[in-house]
ZAMARGU-4260 file (C-alpha; in steps of 0.2 Angstrom, whole numbers, plus 5000, padded with zeros to 4 digits):
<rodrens>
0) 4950/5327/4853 | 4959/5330/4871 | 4947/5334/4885 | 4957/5355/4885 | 4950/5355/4868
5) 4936/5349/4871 | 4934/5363/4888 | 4940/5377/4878 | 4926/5374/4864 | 4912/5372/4876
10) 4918/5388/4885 | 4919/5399/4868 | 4900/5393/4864 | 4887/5404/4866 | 4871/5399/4878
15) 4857/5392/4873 | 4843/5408/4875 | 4829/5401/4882 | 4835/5387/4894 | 4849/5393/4900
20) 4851/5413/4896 | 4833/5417/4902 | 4832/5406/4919 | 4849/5414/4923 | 4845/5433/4919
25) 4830/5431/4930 | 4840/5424/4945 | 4853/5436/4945 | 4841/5449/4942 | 4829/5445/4955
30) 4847/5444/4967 | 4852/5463/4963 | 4862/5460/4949 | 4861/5461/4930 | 4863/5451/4914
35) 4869/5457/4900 | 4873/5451/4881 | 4883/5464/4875 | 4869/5473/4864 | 4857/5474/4878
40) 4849/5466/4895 | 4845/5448/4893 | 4828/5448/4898 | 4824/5462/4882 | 4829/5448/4871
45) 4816/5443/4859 | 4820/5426/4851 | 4817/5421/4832 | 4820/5404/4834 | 4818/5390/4847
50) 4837/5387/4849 | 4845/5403/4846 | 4861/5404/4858 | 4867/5421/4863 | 4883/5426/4874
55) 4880/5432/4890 | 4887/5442/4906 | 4879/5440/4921 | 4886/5447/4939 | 4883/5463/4950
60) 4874/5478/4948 | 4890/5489/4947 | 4901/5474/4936 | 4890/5474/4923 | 4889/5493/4923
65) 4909/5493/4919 | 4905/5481/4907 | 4894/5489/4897 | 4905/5506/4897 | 4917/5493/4890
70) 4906/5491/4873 | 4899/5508/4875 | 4918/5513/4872 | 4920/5503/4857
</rodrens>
C-alpha cells in the first residue's frame, strides 16, 4: 500500500477516546478553548468500552462555536 494511502487512512480514523480524545480535550480546555465531537463536548463523553474511538474537533472558544452551528444547521 503507498505511504498517501496509508496517510489518508490514518487521518479518516477516528481517536482513540481515552488516550488520546480525553488528555486533549482537557488541554485545550484548560487553554481557553474547547473540544468537540460533533454530538457533544468531549469531556461529557461517557465510554462503554475500553477502546471506543470517537472523532473529534478541538480549537478556540469562538471556532468551535461556528462548528457546532455547523451541525446545529444540519
Amino acid at each position: 500500500m503507498c505511504l498517501r494511502n496509508l496517510r489518508s487512512l490514518f487521518l479518516k480514523l477516528p481517536l482513540s477516546v481515552l488516550y488520546e480524545v480525553f488528555p486533549m480535550s482537557f488541554l485545550m480546555e484548560q487553554a481557553g478553548g474547547q473540544a468537540f465531537t460533533g454530538k457533544q463536548l468531549a469531556l461529557d463523553l461517557v465510554r462503554t468500552k475500553i477502546h471506543e474511538r470517537s472523532p473529534i474537533f478541538l480549537g478556540s472558544y469562538d471556532d468551535i462555536q461556528e462548528i457546532k452551528a455547523l451541525y446545529v444547521a444540519e
